[in-house]
N, C-alpha and C positions, 0 to 999 in steps of 0.2 A: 189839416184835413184835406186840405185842395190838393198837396204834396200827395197824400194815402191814396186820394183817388184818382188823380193821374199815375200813380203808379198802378192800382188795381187796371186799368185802361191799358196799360203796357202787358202785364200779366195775364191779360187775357187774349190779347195777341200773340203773345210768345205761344203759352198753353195751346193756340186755337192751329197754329201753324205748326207742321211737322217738321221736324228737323231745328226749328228755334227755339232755343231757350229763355229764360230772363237774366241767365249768365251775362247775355249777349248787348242785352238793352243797358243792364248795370253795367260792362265795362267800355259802353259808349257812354253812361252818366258821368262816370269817373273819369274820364279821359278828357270829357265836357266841363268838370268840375272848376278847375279855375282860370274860365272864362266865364261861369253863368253868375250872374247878380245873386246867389241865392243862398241862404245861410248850409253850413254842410249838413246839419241836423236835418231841412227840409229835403236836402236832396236824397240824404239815409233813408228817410220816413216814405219816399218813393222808392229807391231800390227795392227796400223789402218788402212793401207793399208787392210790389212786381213779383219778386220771388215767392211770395206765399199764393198768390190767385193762380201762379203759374203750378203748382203741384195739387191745384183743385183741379186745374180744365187742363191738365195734359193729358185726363184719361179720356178725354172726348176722341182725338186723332187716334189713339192707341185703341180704341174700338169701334171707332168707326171707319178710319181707314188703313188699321192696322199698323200703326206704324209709332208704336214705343219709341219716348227716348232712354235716357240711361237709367231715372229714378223708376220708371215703369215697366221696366223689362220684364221682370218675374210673374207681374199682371197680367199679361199681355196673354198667354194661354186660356187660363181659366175664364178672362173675361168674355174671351174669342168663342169662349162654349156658349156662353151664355146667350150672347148675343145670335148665335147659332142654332138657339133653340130658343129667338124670339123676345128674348128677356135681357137684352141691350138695355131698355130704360131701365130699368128695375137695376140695372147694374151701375147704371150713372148714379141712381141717389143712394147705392149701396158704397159707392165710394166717395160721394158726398157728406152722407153720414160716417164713413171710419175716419175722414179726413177734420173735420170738424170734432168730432168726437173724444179724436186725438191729441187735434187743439187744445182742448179744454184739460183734458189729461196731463199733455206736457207742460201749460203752463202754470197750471197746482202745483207738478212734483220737480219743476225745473229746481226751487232753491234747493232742497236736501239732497236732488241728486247731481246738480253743482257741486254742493258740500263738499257730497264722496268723492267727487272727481276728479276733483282739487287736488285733493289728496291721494288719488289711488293714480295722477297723469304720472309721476315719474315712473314710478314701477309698469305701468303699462307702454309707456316709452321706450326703457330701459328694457325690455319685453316681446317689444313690437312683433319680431320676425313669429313669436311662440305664439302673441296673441293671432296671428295671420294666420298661420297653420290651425290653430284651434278652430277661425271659424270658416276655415276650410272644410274639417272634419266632421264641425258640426253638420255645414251643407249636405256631403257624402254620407253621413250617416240618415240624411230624409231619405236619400235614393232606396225602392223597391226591390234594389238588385245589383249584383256585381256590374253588369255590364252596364246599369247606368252607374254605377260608379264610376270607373273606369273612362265611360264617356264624358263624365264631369271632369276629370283627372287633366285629360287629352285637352277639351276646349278650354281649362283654369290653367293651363300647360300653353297652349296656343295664345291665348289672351295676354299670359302674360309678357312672353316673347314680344309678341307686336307693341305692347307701352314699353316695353323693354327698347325697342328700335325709334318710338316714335317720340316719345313723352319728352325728351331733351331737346326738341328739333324746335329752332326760335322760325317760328312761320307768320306771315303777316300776308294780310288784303286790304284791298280796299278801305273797308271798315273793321273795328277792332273784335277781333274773335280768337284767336290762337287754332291750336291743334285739334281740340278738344270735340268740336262742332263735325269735323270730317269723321273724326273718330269713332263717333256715337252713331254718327246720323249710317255709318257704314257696318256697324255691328251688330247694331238693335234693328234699324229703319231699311236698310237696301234690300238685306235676306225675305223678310218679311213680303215686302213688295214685289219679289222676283215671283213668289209663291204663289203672291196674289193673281199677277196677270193669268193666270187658266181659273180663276174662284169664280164665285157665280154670285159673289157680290154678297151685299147686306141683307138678307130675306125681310120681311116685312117685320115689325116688331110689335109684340103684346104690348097689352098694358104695363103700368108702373107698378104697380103693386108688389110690395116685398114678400116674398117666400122663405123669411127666415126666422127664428124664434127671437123675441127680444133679447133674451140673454146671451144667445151667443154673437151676436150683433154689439152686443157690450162688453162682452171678452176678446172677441177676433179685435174690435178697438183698442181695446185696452193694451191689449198685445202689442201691435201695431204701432203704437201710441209710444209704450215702455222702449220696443225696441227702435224708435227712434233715437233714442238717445245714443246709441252706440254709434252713431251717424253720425251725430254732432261731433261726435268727442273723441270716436278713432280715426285718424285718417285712411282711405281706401274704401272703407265701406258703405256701399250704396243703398238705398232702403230695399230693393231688393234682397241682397243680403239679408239685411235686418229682418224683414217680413219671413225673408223663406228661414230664418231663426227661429220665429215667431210661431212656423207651422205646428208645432206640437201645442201649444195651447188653444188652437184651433179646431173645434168642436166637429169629430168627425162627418156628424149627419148634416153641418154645412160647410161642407169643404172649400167648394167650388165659391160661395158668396162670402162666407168666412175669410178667403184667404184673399177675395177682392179688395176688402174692409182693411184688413189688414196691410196690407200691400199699401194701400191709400193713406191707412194711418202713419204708418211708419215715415213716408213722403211728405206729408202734411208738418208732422209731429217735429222733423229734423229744423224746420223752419226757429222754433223756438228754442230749442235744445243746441245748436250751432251758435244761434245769437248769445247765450246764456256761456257758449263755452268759448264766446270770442271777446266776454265781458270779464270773464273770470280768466279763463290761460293767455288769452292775448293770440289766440291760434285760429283764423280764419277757416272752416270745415265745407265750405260750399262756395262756389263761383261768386255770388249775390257776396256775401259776405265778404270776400277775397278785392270786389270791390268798393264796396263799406269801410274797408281796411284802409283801400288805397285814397281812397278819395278826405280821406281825416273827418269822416265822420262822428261824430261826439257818443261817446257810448250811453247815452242814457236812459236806464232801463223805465225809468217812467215814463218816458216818450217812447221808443220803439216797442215797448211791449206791446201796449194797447195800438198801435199800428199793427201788429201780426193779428191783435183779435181782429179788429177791423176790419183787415184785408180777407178775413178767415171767413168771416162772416157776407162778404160781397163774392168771395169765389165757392159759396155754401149754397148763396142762392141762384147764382149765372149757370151752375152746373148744368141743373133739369133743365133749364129755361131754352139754354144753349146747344147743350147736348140735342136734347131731340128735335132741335131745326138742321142739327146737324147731320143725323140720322137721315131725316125725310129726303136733307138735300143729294147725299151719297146715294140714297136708293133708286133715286132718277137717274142715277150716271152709269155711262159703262164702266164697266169694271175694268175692264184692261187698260182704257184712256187714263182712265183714273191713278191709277197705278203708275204706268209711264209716266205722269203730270207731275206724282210727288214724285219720282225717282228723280227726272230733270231739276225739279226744284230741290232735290237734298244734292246733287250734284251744285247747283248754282249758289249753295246758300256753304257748302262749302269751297267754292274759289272764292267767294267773299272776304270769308273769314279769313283763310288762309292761302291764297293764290295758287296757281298752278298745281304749285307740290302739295295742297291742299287734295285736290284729286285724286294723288297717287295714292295719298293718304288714305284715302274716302275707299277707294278700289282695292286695297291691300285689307283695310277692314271688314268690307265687305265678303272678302276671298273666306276669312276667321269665321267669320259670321256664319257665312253658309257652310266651312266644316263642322263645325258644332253644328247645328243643324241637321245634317245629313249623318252626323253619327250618335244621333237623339240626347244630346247634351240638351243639357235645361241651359237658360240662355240667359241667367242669373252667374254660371260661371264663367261666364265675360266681363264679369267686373273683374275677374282679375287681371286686366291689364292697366287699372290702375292698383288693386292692392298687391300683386305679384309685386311689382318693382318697388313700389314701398319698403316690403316686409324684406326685400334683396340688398335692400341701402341704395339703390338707384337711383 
């Protein structure tokens, strides 16, 4: 329990800080692993911890200072309305609730949809490039119009060139982070912030109170929640992905908070559904777990389980609590300092990770970022610059 909750403590650090993951903290655990006094089981039992509080409170940064990482990228519009029209909190426990929601979802349906998975991993293996394409297609076929197609095409096209060039490159800093940190923090978080400095900042915020029907609050979850699992268990696909899958069960007359829920679910949900698919394939699906792998941590699902509720449940409640000190404190800032502040610090938090060439990294991503952008690409087709080169054999 002390393990869950020094990890929850990390998770909400990472979560709270732009540009850091809990990637980040677990392959500093695992790196730390034998030299600490501590059994590997307790040390697992905080990584994930970490990992799970961190995909409740990454949606704090991602609306209040704009600045998604890779699991929230898809969110990052719809939520930006909201918060736009005053209804920022109302959006914190709208993705507190899909994320939690999803929790409880994915870990009812994790055994039977294990079962299938089991069973259906080599054919989807064996498959991969077809399965890629497909949820390619799927994506392209949400778009309103040729020309967002096409602009989906161009940045899933640009995206994946760039992991094409970058993903193989053995980079090291200071402390341990790899590629991955410049990569994001320059696709998702730099464009974002560039746009920012002329904004006029966080407007004042309504109340909390939800504007959404119960039930579609419990489908956009549920959705959210299901399509996590494709996260856990294909490699490439980021809940964004998943979620903007997810968009057709999403109840048209809550679009905008629907597909918040969702976005959150699917994020949340991967937590369990990845564990579940690194206990059953022996296939590490997320950073956290890739260092759970490394460090010989014990797979025991009756310990780690009820660690992810746990942790679920402590980043369910820091959401509202944290979010709207969050809020109040962005509101007093200038908006351009603001902006510059995280740019310098997703600059700094990538030489960390990955030195020098870390930068070049960070600046090349960023150049992608802001193509898509500027030629109205949804900014969900950036993930393919980890599933492009996948589905290529790269």
């Amino acid at each position: 329990m002390l393990a869950t909750f020094a990890g929850c403590l990390l998770g909400t650090c990472s979560g709270l800080v732009p540009g850091l993951h809990a990637n980040n903290f677990a392959l500093l655990l695992a790196g730390a692993a034998p030299s600490v006094p501590l059994d590997p089981l307790t040390l697992g039992a905080a990584m994930l911890a970490a990992g799970v509080v961190h995909t409740f409170l990454d949606i704090v940064p991602s609306l209040a200072l704009g600045v998604p990482d890779g699991a929230m990228a898809a969110a990052a519009l719809p939520g930006h309305r909201l918060v736009l029209r005053g209804r920022g909190r109302e959006a914190l426990r709208l993705s507190a609730l899909g994320s939690g929601a999803a929790v409880a979802v994915a870990t009812l349906l994790a055994f039977p949809v294990t079962w299938a998975m089991v069973r259906l991993a080599p054919l989807l293996t064996a498959w991969f490039p077809a399965v890629a394409a497909a949820v390619l297609a799927v994506l392209l076929a949400t778009e309103p119009s040729h020309s967002a197609r096409l602009a989906g095409l161009l940045a899933f096209a640009a995206a994946t060139a760039l992991g094409t060039v970058t993903l193989g490159l053995s980079l090291a800093g200071p402390i341990a982070g790899g590629v991955l940190a410049p990569l994001f923090g320059g696709l998702f978080g730099a464009p974002v912030l560039l746009d920012a400095l002329h904004g006029g900042g966080v407007p004042e915020q309504d109340d909390a109170a939800l504007a959404i029907p119960p039930l579609d609050l419990g489908v956009s979850a549920a959705a959210g929640g299901l399509s996590g699992a494709a996260v856990g268990y294909l490699p490439g696909v980021s809940a964004g992905v998943a979620a903007t899958i997810s968009l057709p069960a999403v109840p048209a007359r809550s679009d905008l908070r629907g597909f918040v829920v969702a976005t959150s679910g699917a994020n949340s949900s991967t937590a369990v559904f990845a564990l579940f698919a690194l206990v059953a394939l022996g296939s590490p699906r997320s950073g956290v777990l890739v260092a759970v792998d490394d460090a010989g941590v014990p797979l025991s699902l009756s310990v780690l389980l009820p660690v992810v509720v746990v942790a679920a449940a402590v980043g369910f409640v820091l959401v509202g609590v944290l979010g709207d000190a969050a809020f109040r404190a962005v509101s007093r800032l200038n908006q351009r300092r603001l902006a510059l502040g995280v740019l310098c610090l997703l600059v700094a938090l990538a030489t960390l990770f990955a030195g020098v060439a870390g930068v070049a990294v960070f600046s090349l991503a960023t150049l992608v970022g802001l193509f898509a952008v500027r030629i109205g690409a949804r900014r969900v087709y950036l993930m393919g610059v980890l599933l492009g080169p996948l589905a290529l054999g790269l």
